[in-house]
C-alpha positions in Angstrom: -18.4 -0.6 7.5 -15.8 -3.5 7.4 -12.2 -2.8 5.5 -9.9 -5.0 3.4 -7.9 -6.3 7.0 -11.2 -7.1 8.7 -12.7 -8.9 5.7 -9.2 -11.0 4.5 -8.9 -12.1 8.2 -13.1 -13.1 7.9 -12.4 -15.0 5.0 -8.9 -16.7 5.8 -10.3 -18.4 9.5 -13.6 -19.2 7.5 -11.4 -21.2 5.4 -10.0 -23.0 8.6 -6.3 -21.5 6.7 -3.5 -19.8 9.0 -1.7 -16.7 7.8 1.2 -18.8 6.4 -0.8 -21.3 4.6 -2.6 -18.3 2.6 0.8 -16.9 2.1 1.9 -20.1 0.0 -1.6 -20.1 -2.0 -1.5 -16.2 -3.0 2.6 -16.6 -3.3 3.1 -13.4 -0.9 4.7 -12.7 2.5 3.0 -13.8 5.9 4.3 -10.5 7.1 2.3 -8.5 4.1 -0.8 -10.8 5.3 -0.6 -9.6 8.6 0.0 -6.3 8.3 -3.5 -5.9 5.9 -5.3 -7.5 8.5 -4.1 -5.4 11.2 -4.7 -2.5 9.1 -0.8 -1.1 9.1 -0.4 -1.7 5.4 -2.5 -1.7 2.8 -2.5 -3.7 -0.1 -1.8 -3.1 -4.2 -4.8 -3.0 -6.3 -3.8 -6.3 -8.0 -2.9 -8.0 -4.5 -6.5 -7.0 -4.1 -8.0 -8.4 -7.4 -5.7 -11.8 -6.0 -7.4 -12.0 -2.5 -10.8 -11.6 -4.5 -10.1 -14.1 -7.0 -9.1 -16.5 -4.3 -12.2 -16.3 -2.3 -14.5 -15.7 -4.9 -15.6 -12.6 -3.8 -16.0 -8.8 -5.1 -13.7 -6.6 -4.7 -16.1 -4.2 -3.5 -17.2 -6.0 -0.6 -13.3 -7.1 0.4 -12.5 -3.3 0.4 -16.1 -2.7 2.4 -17.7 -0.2 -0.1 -20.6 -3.2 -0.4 -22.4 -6.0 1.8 -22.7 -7.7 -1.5 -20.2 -10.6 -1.2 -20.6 -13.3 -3.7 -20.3 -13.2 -7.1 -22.4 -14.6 -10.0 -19.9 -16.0 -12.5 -23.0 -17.1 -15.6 -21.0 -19.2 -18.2 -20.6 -17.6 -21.9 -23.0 -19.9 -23.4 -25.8 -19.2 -21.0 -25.1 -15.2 -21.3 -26.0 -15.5 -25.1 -29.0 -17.6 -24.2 -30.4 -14.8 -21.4 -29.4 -12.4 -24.1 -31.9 -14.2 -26.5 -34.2 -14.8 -24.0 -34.3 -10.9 -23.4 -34.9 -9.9 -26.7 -37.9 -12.1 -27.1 -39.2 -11.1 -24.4 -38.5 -7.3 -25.1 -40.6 -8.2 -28.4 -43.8 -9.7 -26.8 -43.7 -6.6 -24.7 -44.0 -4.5 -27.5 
């Protein structure tokens, strides 16, 4: 299984992006960057939740506890209208 240093460094040459240039988006050190990748540091649980937001990914699969990697963001509106949907549905079934 993959860790947070394996998966950041995945993610940042996927984006083409070099250590510095991710450093200026997520506002932290190069150095801190480096050292998650190499696996000599690890990071806080909200520079975590940062790197995920960034990518767009779960913070499950950046720590390696899943191989689920995306996430499916559905828009409030639509929720309610699932949540509808369900219901109905739970009533023909009955």
């Amino acid at each position: 299984m993959h860790g947070i240093g394996e998966r950041l460094r995945l993610l940042r040459k996927e984006k083409g992006m070099t250590l510095d240039e991710l450093g200026a988006v997520l506002n932290m050190p190069k150095s801190s960057l480096s050292r998650y990748e190499n696996g000599t540091a690890d990071p806080s649980i909200e520079t975590v939740k940062k790197i995920a937001r960034y990518f767009n990914v779960s913070i499950d699969w950046l720590s390696g506890e899943t191989d689920v990697r995306e996430i499916i963001r559905i828009p409030e509106n639509q929720t309610k209208k699932l949540l509808k949907l369900i219901d109905i549905l739970k009533e023909d079934l009955k």
